[in-house]
VEXDREN-2710 file (C-alpha; in Angstrom, 1 decimal):
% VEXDREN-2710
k/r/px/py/pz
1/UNK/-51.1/89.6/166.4
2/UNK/-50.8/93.5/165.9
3/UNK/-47.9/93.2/163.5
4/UNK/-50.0/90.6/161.3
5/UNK/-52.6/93.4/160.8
6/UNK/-50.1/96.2/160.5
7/UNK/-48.6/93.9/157.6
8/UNK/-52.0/93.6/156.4
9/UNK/-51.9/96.9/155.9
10/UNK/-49.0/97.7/154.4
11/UNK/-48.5/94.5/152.3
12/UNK/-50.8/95.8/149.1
13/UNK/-49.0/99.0/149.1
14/UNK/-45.6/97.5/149.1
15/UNK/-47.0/95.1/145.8
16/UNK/-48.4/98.0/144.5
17/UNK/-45.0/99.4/144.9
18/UNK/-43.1/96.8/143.2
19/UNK/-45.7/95.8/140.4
20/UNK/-45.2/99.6/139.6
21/UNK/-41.4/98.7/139.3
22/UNK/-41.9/96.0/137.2
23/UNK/-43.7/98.0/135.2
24/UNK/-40.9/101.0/135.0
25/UNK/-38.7/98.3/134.5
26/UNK/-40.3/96.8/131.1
27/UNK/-41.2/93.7/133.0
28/UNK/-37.5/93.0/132.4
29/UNK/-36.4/89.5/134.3
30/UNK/-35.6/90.0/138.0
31/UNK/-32.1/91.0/138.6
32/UNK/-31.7/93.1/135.0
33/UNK/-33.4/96.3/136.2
34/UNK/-31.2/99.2/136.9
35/UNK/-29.6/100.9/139.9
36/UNK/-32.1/104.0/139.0
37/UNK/-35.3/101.4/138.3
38/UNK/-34.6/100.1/142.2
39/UNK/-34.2/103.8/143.7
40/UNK/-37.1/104.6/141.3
41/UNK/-39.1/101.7/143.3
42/UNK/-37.9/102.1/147.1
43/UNK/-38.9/106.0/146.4
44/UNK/-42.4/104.7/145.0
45/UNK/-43.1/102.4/147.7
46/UNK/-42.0/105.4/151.0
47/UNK/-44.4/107.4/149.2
48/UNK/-47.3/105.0/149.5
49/UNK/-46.3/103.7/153.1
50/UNK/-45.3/107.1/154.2
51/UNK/-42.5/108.5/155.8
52/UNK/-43.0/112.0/156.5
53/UNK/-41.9/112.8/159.7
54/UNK/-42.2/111.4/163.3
55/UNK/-43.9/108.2/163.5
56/UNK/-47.5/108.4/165.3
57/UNK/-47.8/107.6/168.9
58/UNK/-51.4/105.6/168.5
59/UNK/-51.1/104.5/171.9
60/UNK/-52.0/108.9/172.6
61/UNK/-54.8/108.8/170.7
62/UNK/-57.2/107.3/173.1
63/UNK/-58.0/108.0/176.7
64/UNK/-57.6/105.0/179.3
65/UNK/-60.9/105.5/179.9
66/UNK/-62.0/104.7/176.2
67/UNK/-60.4/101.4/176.1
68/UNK/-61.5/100.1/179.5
69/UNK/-65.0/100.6/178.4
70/UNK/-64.5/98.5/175.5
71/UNK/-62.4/95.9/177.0
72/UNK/-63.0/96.0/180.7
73/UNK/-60.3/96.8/182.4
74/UNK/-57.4/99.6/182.1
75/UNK/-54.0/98.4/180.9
76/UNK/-51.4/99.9/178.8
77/UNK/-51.3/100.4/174.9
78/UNK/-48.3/98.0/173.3
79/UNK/-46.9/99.9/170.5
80/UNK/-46.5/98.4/166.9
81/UNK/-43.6/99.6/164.8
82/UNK/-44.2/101.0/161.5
83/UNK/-42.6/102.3/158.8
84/UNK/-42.2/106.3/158.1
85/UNK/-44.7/107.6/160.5
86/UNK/-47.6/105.5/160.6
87/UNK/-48.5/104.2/163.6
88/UNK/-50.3/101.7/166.0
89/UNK/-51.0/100.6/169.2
90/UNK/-53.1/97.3/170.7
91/UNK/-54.7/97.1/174.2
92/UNK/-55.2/93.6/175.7
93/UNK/-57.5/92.3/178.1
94/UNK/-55.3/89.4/179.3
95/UNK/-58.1/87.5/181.1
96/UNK/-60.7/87.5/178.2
97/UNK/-58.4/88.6/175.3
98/UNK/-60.7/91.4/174.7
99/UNK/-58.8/93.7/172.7
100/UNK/-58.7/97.3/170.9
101/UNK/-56.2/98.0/168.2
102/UNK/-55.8/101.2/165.8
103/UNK/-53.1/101.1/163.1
104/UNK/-52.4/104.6/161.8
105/UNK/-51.0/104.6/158.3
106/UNK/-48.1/106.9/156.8
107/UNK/-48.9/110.2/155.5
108/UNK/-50.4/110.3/151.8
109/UNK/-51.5/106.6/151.8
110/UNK/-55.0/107.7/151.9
111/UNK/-54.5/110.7/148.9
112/UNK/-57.4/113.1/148.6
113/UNK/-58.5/112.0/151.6
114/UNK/-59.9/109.2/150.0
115/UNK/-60.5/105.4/151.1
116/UNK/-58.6/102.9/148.3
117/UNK/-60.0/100.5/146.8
118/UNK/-61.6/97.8/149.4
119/UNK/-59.3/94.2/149.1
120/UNK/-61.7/91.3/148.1
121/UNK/-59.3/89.2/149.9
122/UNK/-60.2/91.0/153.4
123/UNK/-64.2/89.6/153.2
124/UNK/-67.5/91.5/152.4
125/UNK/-67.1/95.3/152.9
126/UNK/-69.8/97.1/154.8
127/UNK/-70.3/100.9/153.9
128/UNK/-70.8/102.9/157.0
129/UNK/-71.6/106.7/157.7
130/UNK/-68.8/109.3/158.1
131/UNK/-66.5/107.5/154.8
132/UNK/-66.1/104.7/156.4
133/UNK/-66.0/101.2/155.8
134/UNK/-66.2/97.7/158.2
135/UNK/-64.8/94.7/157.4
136/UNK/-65.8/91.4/159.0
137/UNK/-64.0/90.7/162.3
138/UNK/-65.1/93.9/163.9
139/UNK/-62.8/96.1/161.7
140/UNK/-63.1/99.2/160.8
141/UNK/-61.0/101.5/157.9
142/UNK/-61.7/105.5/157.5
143/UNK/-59.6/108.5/156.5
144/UNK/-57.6/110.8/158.7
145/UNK/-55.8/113.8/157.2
146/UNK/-54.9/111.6/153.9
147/UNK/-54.1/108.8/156.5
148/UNK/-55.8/105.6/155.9
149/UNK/-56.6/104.5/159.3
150/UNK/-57.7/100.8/160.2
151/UNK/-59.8/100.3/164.0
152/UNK/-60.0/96.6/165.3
153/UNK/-62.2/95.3/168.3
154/UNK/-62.5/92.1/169.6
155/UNK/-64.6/90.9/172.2
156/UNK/-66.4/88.4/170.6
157/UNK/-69.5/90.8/170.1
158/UNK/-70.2/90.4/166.3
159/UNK/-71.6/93.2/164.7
160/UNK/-71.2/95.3/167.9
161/UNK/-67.7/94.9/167.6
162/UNK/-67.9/96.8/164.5
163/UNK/-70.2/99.7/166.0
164/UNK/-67.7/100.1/169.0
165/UNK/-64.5/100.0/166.4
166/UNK/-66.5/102.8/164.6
167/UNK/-67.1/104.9/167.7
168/UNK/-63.1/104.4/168.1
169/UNK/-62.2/105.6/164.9
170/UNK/-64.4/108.7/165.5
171/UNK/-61.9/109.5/168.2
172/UNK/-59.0/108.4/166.5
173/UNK/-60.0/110.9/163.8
174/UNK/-60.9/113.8/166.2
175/UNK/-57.6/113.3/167.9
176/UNK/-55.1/113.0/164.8
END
């Protein structure tokens, strides 16, 4: 479930990445582009997913105490892998699937400490107070030192899913 959203994520920087090889490339058919073109592309794309040092540890970014608040009970953060260093982390309620999940992108993906462009394909976009930005689903994206940062909550609470995944951010933010 975590790794669908961390793909998400990373999926319209990877195409990003490639349409901007294609581009380099001439729009040449797949398969004629050279050695350098590819290298040219792979370097394009690590710079938009990140990979500057030491992947995050999400799962430290929020106190026990944070997440049992939201979800009910205290249980340990699973760790998503990432590329570079982004990072992410979900805690599950197993008895009411209740859950809380940040997803820490790689350095730079959020340049200027700017938000990107909002995805039409992710539903209506909500602007919210401190630069950030829900999306339906109780999701929340922000900025975090030129990090763009994504907050989920579930628990079935509709628009106060979004308030709690804000007040998460905030803290995902302080701490990073």
């Amino acid at each position: 479930m975590s790794v669908s959203r961390r793909a998400r994520l990373a999926l319209p920087l990877v195409a990003a990445a490639l349409a901007f090889a294609v581009t380099a490339c001439g729009g040449s058919t797949p398969g004629t582009g050279s050695a350098s073109d590819l290298e040219a592309a792979k370097a394009t794309a690590s710079e938009l997913i990140g990979s500057g040092g030491a992947p995050v540890d999400a799962c430290a970014l929020l106190k026990p105490a944070d997440v049992q608040a939201i979800i009910g009970t205290t249980v340990e953060g699973k760790p998503d892998t990432a590329p570079g260093d982004a990072g992410g982390c979900t805690w599950e309620n197993q008895e009411n699937y209740y859950s809380v999940t940040v997803s820490v992108g790689g350095s730079g993906t959020a340049p200027g400490g700017t938000l990107p462009a909002a995805q039409p394909e992710r539903g209506t976009v909500t602007p919210m107070s401190g630069g950030m930005r829900g999306l339906s689903g109780g999701i929340v994206q922000f900025v975090a030192d030129e990090r763009l940062c994504e907050v989920q909550v579930a628990t079935n609470s509709g628009a106060q899913d979004q308030q709690k995944a804000a007040g998460v951010a905030n803290k995902v933010r302080a701490a990073l």
